[in-house]
Every structure is written in structure tokens, then in C-alpha cells.
C-alpha positions, -999 to 999 in steps of 0.1 A, spaced: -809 -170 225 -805 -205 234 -817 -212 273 -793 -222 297 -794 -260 305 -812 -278 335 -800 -308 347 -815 -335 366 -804 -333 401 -804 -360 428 -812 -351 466 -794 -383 475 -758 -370 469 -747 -334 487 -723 -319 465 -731 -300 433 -739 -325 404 -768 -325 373 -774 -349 351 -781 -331 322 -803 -335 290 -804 -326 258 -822 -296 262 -803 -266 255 -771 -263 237 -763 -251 195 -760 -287 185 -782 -289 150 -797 -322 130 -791 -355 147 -776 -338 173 -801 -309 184 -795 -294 215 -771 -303 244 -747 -327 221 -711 -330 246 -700 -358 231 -663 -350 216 -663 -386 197 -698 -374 177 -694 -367 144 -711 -329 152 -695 -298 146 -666 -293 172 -669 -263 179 -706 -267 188 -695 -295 211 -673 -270 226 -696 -246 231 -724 -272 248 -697 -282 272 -687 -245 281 -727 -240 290 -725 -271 309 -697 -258 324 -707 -224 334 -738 -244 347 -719 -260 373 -696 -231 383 -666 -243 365 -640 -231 341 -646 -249 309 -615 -262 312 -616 -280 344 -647 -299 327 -631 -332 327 -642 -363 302 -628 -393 297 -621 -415 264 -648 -442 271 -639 -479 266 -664 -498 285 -640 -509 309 -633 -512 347 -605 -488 348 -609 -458 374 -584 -427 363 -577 -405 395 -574 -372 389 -554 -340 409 -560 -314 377 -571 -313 346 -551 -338 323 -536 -326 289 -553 -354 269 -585 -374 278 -574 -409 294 -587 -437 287 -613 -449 310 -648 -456 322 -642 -437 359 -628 -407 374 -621 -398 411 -612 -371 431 -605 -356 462 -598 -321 447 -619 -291 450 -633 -276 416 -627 -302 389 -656 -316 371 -659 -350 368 -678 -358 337 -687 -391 320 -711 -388 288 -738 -418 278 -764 -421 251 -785 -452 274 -755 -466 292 -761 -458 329 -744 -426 345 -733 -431 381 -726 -404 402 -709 -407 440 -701 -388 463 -685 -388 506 -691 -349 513 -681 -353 546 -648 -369 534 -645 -347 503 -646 -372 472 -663 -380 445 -669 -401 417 -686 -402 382 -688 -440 359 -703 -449 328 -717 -480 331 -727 -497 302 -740 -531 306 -700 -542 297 -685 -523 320 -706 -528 350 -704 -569 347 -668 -562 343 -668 -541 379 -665 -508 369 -689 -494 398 -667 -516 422 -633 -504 409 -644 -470 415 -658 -471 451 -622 -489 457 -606 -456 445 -629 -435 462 -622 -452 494 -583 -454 489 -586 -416 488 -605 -418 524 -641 -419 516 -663 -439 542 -701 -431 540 -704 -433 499 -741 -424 483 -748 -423 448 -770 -417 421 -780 -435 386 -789 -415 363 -812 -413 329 -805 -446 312 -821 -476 293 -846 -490 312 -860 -526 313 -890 -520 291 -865 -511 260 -836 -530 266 -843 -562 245 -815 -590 246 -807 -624 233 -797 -653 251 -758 -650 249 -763 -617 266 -783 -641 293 -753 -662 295 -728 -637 296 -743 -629 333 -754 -661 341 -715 -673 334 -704 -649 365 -737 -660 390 -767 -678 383 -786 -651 405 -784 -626 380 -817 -640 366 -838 -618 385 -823 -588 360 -839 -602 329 -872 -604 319 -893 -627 294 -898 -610 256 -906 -621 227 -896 -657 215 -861 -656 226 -854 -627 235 -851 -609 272 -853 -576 286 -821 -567 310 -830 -540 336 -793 -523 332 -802 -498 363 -816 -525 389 -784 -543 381 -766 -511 387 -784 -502 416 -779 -537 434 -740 -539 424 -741 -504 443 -758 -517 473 -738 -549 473 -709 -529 481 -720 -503 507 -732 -473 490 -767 -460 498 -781 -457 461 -812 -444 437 -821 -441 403 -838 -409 386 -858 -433 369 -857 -411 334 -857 -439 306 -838 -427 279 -848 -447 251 -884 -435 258 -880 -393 258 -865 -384 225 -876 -346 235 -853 -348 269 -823 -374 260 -803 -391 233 -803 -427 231 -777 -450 205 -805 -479 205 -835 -454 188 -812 -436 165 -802 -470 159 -837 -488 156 -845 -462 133 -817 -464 108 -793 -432 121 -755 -441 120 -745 -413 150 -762 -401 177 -758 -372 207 -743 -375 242 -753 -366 271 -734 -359 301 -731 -362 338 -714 -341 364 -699 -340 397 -679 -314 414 -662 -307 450 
């Protein structure tokens, strides 16, 4: 019998959350374990069944176990209920009591946020794209439009700096928006740079008012615990795992 999965939790937040890993779950091959990524090419009804765990982990219904159709975008989708197809998006908010706000990654960064005493929450993937682009701004906005005032949140398992090699038009991709971005990168080898995706995260965070952390779980370096696109991909695989990232009210 396959164990029940155990997320990562965060004491910064006070609501029910997990960042969950791979452990756990019927996913087989390339995908072993907690695979929750509908876009995979894994066997669907696997998938399924990884999110109902997931689900039942957080007290929910598997239905109300809400993902999005990723982009890497800014866009924030605010949600009442459970919508009939998965938007398309990089951010969900709510102010509505058992929903699951769930955003799925593979070494982007997973950002979870949360007002308790107001009673809202967030959840973004942040991908290197997206949070340039403002994603982690766009979605405190919508948190805040729905009354939120004392915002916290947590970055979950992602790339870290000491994998995430770069080449200089990445550099200038960042540099092109502020010049103090620098401090993100890193020296590497000849031309090459390493970005540190959740500092920058972090920092963005902070710049705007939210009380912040990071797990500090690399996934690129735990193939036991997490999925990551950049190993499969360093090592010649074509699809990869997701993991995913909840919050509820």
C-alpha cells in the first residue's frame, strides 16, 4: 500500500498548506511517485489518483483541488468555486473557505500566501519569466483587493543558485528592468552565471510588504524527494514529474 504523502510545511503562514514532494503517489517510470502534473505525459488516471491523495491530505474533496494551466505569466485568476476548465494563469486567489489553491513546478519557485486574520490566500508559480514579469506583485494586488493587510508567505522547493547556470542574455534580460539585479547572479564558468531564482523571489516579496522565507529544499539537488525539468533534462529525458503546492482557507 502506497504511504500517504508528507508535505513540507511552513511555520511562517497559519492556514493549512504543504508543499509536497514526490514521495508517495502510483506514478511509475520517469514519473515515480507523487506525479500531479495533468500536462505530463503519465498515465491520467495515475495523475488523478496522486491529486485525490494530495487532496485527502489537505482535507479536501478532490474536486475542489484547484490547478491552473500554467503560462509563465503575471496573470492572477480569482476564484469563488471550483471552475469547470483549468484557466489560464500563473496565480490564484481566494477569499473562500475550502478550495485548494494549487500551482505545480518541477524547479520554478512555488509561492504560497496567506492574511489569516483577513481570510485569503494565494498560491504562484514563479518561474524565473513570470516573476521578472510581476507575477508575485500581481498576486498580492489581488489578495489585497479582496481585503488582505498583513500578507506572509512562503517559497517553496525550487532551483537553487548552485544549479541554476545561465548565459549572459538571461543577465541582460534583468539587467534591462534594473541594474541592481546583479546581486542575483553569480560568476560560473567562462560566460556563464548562476541566478538565485528564490533570493530574487524572496526580495520581490519583501519589496512589496509581505514578511517572507524560503524552505530552502533545492530541487535540482534531491532526485529522491522532488522532480526537477533541468536534471531530467541534463540527463537526456524528454518529460519529467510535477510537484505541487497547496493552500487552503
Amino acid at each position: 500500500m502506497t504511504a500517504p504523502p508528507r508535505p513540507i510545511r511552513s511555520a511562517a503562514l497559519g492556514v493549512a498548506h504543504g508543499f509536497f514532494t514526490r514521495q508517495g503517489g502510483v506514478s511509475q517510470g520517469v514519473y515515480a511517485g507523487l506525479n500531479c502534473g495533468p500536462g505530463s505525459g503519465d498515465d491520467p488516471a495515475a495523475v488523478q489518483a496522486n491529486r485525490a491523495a494530495v487532496a485527502a491530505a489537505m482535507g479536501l474533496d478532490p474536486g475542489r483541488l484547484v490547478s491552473l494551466s500554467q503560462i509563465h505569466s503575471a496573470r492572477v485568476v480569482k476564484l469563488d468555486a471550483p471552475p469547470a476548465v483549468r484557466p489560464e494563469g500563473d496565480a490564484m486567489v481566494t477569499d473562500r473557505a475550502g478550495l485548494g489553491l494549487g500551482v505545480l513546478t518541477a524547479d520554478c519557485a512555488p509561492i504560497l500566501l496567506a492574511d489569516p486574520d483577513a481570510g485569503v490566500i494565494g498560491a504562484a508559480h514563479a518561474g524565473w519569466r513570470g516573476a521578472l514579469g510581476g507575477v508575485i506583485e500581481a498576486t498580492i494586488a489581488a489578495m489585497r483587493a479582496l481585503g488582505a493587510r498583513d500578507i506572509r508567505a512562503a517559497v517553496g522547493p525550487c532551483i537553487s543558485q548552485r544549479a541554476y547556470e545561465v548565459g549572459p542574455d538571461f543577465l541582460d534580460a534583468f539587467m534591462a528592468e534594473d541594474p541592481g539585479h546583479a546581486r542575483f547572479f553569480a560568476g560560473g564558468r567562462g560566460d556563464r552565471l548562476m541566478f538565485d531564482l528564490p533570493g530574487f523571489c524572496l526580495a520581490r516579496l519583501r519589496a512589496a510588504g509581505v514578511d517572507a522565507e524560503w524552505t530552502g529544499h533545492c530541487t535540482h539537488g534531491d532526485a529522491e524527494r522532488f522532480f526537477s525539468w533541468r536534471r531530467t533534462s541534463q540527463s537526456g529525458g524528454r518529460d519529467y514529474g510535477r510537484l505541487i503546492s497547496v493552500i487552503r482557507l
